[in-house]
C-alpha positions as CSV (number, residue, x, y, z in Angstrom):
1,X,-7.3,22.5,27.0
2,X,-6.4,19.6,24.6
3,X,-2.7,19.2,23.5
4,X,-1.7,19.3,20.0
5,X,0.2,16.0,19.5
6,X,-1.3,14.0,22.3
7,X,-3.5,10.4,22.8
8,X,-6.6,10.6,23.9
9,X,-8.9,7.7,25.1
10,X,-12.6,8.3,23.8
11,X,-15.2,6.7,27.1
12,X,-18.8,7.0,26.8
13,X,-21.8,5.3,28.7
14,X,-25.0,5.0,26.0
15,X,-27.5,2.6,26.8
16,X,-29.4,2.0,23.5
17,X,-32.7,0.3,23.0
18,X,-34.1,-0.7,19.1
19,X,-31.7,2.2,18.1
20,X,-27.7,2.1,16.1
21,X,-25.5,4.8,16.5
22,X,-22.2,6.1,16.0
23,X,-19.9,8.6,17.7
24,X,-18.0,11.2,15.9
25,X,-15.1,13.4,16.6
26,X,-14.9,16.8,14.3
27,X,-11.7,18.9,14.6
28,X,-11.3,23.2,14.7
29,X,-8.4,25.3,14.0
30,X,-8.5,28.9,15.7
31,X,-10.2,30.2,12.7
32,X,-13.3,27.6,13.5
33,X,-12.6,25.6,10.1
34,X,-13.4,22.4,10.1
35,X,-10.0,20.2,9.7
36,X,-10.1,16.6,10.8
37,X,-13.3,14.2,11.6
38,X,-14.4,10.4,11.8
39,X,-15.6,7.7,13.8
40,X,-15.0,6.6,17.3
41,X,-16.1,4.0,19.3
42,X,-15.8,4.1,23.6
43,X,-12.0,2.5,23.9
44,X,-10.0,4.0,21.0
45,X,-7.7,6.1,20.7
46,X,-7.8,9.7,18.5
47,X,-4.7,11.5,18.3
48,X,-5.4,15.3,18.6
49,X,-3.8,16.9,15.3
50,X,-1.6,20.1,14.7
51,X,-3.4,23.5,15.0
52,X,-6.5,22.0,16.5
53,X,-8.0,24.5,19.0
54,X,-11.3,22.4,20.0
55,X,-12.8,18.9,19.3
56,X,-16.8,18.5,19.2
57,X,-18.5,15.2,20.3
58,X,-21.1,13.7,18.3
59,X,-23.8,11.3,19.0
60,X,-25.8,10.4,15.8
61,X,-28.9,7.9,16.2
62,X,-31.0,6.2,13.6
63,X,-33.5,3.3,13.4
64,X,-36.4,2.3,11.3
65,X,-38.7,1.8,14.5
66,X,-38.9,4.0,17.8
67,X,-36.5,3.2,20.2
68,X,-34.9,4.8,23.1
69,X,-30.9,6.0,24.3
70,X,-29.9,7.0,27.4
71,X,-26.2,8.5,27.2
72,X,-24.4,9.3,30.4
73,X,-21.0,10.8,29.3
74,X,-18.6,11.3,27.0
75,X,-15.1,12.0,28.0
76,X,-11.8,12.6,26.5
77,X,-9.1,11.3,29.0
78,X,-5.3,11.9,28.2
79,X,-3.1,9.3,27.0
80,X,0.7,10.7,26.4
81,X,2.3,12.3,23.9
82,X,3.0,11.3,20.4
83,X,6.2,9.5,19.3
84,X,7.5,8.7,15.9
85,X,8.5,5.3,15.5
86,X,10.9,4.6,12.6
87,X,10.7,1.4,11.3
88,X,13.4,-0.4,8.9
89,X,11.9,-3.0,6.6
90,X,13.7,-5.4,3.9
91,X,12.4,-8.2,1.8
92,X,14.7,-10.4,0.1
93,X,13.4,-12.3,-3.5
94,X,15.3,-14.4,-6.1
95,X,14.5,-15.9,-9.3
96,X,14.1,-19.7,-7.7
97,X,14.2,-20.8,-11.7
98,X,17.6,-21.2,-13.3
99,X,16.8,-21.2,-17.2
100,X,13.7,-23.7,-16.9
101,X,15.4,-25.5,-14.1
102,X,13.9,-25.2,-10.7
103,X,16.8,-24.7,-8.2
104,X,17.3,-27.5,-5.5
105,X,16.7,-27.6,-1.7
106,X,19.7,-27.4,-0.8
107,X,20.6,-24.1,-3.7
108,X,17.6,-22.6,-2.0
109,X,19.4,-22.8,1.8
110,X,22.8,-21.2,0.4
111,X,20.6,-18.2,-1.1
112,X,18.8,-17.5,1.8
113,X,22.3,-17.3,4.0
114,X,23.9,-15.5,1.6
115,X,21.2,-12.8,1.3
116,X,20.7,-12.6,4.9
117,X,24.6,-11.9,5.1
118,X,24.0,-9.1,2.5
119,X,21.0,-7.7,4.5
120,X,21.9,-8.3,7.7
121,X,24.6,-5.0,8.1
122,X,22.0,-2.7,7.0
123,X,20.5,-3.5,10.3
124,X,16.8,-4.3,9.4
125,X,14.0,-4.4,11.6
126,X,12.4,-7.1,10.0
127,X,13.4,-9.0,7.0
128,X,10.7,-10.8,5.2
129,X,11.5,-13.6,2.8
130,X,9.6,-15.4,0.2
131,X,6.9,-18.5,0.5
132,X,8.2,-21.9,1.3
133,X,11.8,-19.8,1.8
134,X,13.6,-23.1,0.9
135,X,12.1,-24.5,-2.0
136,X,11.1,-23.5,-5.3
137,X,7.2,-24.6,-5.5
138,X,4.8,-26.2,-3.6
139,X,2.5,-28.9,-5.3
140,X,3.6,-32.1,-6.7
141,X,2.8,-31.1,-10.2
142,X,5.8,-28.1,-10.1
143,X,8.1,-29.8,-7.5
144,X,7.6,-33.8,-7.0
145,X,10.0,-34.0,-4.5
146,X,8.4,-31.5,-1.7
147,X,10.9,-31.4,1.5
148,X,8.8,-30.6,4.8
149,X,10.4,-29.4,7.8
150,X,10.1,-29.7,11.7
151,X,10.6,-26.4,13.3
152,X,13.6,-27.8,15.1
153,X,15.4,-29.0,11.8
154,X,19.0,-27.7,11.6
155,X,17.9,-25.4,8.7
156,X,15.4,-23.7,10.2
157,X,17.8,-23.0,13.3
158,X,20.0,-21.6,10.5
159,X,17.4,-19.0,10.4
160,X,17.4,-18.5,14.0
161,X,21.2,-17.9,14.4
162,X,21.2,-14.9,11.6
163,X,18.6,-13.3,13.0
164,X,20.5,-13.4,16.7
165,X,23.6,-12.1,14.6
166,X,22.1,-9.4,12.9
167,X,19.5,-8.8,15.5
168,X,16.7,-8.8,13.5
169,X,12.8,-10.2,12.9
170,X,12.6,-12.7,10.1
171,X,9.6,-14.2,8.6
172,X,9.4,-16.2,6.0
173,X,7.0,-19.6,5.2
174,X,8.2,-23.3,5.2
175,X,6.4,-26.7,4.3
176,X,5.8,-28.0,8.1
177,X,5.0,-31.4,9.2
178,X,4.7,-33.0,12.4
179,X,3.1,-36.1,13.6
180,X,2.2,-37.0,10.0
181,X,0.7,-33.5,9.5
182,X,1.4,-31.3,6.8
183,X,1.1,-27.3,7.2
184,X,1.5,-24.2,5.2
185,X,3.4,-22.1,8.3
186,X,4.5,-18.6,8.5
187,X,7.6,-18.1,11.2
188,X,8.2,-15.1,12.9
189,X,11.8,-15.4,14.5
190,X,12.8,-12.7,16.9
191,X,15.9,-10.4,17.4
192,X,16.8,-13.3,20.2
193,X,17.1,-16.1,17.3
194,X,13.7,-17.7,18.8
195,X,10.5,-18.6,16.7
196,X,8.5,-16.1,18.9
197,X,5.0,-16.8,17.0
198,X,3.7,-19.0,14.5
199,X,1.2,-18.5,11.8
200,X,-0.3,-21.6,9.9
201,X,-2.0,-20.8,6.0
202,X,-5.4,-20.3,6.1
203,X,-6.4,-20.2,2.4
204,X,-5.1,-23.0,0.5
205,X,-4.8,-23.7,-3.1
206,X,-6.9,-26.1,-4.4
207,X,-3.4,-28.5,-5.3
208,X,-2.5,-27.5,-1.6
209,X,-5.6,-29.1,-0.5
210,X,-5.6,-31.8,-2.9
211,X,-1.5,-32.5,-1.9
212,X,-3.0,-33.7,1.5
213,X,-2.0,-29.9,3.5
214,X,-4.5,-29.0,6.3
215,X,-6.4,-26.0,6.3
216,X,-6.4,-24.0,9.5
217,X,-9.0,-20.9,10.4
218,X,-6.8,-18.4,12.5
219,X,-6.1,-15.2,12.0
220,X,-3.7,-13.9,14.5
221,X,-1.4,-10.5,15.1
222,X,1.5,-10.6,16.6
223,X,3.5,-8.1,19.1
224,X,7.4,-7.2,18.4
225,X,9.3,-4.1,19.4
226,X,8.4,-2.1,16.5
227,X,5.0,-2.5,16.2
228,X,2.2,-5.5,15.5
229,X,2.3,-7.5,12.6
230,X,-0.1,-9.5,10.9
231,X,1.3,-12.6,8.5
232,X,-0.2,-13.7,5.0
233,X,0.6,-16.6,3.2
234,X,0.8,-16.2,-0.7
235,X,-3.1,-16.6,-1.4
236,X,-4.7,-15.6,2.0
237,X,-4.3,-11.8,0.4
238,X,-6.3,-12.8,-2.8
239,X,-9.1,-12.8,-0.2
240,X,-10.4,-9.1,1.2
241,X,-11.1,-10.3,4.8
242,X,-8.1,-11.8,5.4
243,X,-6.4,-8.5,5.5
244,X,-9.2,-6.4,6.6
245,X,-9.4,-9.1,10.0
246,X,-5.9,-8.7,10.6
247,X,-6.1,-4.5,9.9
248,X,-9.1,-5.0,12.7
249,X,-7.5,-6.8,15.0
250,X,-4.6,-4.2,15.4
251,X,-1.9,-5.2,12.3
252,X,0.2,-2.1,11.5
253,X,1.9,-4.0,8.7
254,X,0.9,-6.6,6.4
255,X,4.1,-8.9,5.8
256,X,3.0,-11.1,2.5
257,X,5.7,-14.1,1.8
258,X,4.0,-15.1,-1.5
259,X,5.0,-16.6,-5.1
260,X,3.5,-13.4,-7.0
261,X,-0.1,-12.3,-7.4
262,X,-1.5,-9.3,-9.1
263,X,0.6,-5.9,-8.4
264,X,-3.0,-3.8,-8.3
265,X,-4.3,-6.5,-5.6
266,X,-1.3,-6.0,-3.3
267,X,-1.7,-2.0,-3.4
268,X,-5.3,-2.6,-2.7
269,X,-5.0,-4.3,0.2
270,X,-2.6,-1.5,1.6
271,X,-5.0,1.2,0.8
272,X,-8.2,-0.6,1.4
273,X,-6.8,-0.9,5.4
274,X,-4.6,1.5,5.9
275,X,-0.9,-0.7,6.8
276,X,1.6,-0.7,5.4
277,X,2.7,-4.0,3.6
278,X,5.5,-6.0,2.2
279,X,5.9,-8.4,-0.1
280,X,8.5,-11.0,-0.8
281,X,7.8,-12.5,-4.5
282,X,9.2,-15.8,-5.6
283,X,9.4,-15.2,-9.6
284,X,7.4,-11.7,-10.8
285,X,7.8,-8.3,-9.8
286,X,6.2,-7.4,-6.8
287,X,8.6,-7.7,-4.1
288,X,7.9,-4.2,-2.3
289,X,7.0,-1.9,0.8
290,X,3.9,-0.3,0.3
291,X,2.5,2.7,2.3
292,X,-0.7,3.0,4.4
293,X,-2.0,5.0,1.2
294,X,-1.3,2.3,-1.2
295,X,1.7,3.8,-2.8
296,X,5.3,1.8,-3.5
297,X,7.8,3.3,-1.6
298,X,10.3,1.0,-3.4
299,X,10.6,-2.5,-4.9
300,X,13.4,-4.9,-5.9
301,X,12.4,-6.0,-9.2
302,X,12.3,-9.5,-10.1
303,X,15.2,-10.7,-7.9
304,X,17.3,-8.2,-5.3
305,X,16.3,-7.0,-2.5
306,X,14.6,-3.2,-1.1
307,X,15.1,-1.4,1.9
308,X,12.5,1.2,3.1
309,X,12.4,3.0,6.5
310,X,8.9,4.3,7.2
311,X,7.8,6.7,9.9
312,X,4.6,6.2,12.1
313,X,1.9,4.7,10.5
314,X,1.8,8.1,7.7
315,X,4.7,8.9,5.8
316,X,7.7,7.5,4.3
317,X,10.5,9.9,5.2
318,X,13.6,7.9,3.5
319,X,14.0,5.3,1.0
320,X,16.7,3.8,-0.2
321,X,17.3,0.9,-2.5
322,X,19.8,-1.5,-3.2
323,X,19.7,-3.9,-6.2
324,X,21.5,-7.3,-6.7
């Protein structure tokens, strides 16, 4: 009596006593093959796939010592059919370095406008731009002059107003301070031009650190209209369980402003969790959308912009690309 296509919520009531366990669910087509399986835990949610005739419950228990469970029930209670959610994403990268030069402030502000106005009519759901979106570099060594902002400087309400017009998410990372403290913080500015969530960088650089920024210790997800997000700051995704707390704590996409790191890291982090991701590089290649399965679905090179819109949580079903 299960339908194809449809939510379930997985209950159960096991009282366990010196014993682990784990649920499974185990898929058959009318043939009685064997075509889908894994964990489940009382709560989540299994989505009951095409061709499936009948699901099995399983309760596996193991312990080194004796012990004793009592289980109750296990029930499969209807959630609502599946929908497809199509989801437009865009990053936006520039080479921040003009023949050895680094690019001021104010050249920085101009190119962020200017690519948003190129972006902006291929009606994005979220446009993800680079770290520290106005400035070429972070610590005093690469860029003496470090400009902080207050969220409530006129440039940052720059970023507000395009998103309003072009009715779109942004995130992006700026050098914060307020009351004489100095962040590493990740914006998320919603379709209504208003800084909806903030994310502050939880894995500093050692010049970061030593440049007087505080390091914080949350790992939030956040809620918009076309799914939850999780935010990264350039080296939180060099760490695994950065990524793998945000995957757990309901991220559907990974959304990486970050400088450049190794391509085979990024890819991993994708795979390892199964999100999607995107990054927006500052100098290398590596400014991409990559699937759930780890592949690049497109990228911009070292300066552009990409385009990518992605079905569900599965499958690309278009790309298209646009370079600058």
């Amino acid at each position: 009596g299960l339908k194809e296509r449809h939510y379930y919520r997985f209950d159960a009531l096991l009282e366990t006593k010196e014993l682990n366990h784990r649920f499974f669910y185990i898929c058959y087509d009318s043939e009685g093959m064997e075509t889908h399986k894994g964990h489940l835990r009382s709560g989540q949610k299994i989505l009951i796939p095409e061709g499936c005739k009948k699901v099995v419950l399983e309760l596996l228990l193991f312990s080194h010592k004796p012990g004793t469970a009592v289980l109750q029930g296990m029930t499969l209670i209807e959630e609502g059919p599946y929908t497809p959610r199509k989801v437009r994403l865009c990053a936006v990268s520039w080479d921040m370095i003009d023949g050895g030069v680094f690019k001021t402030y104010e050249e920085n502000v101009a190119n962020v406008m200017k690519e948003l106005d190129t972006v902006g009519p291929l009606k994005p759901d979220v446009v993800v731009f680079t770290e520290a979106v106005y400035q070429t570099g972070r610590d005093h060594l690469r860029q003496p002059n470090v400009h902080f902002s207050r969220l409530d400087d006129a440039d940052v309400a720059k970023l507000c107003a395009k998103a309003k017009q072009y009715n779109t998410y942004i995130v992006c990372s700026l050098c914060e301070e307020e009351d004489g403290l100095q962040r590493l913080t990740g914006l998320l500015i919603n379709r209504n031009g208003e800084i909806q969530n903030l994310y502050h960088k939880t894995h500093l650089t050692m010049g970061e650190l030593e440049s007087g920024c505080i390091l914080e210790n949350e790992l939030p997800v956040f809620k918009t209209d076309f799914g939850t997000v999780g935010i990264q700051i350039c080296w939180d995704h060099f760490f695994p369980e950065c990524s793998r707390v945000l995957a757990l704590r309901g991220a559907e996409i990974l959304l990486i402003p970050t400088p450049g790191f190794r391509r085979e890291r990024t890819l991993t982090r994708a795979l390892e969790n199964g999100v999607f991701l995107v990054s927006a590089y500052t100098h290398n290649e590596g400014t991409m959308v990559v699937s759930s399965n780890g592949k690049v679905l497109d990228e911009a090179g070292e300066k552009g912009f990409y385009r990518v819109t992605v079905k569900n949580k599965k499958a690309a079903v278009k790309t298209t690309a646009a370079r600058l």
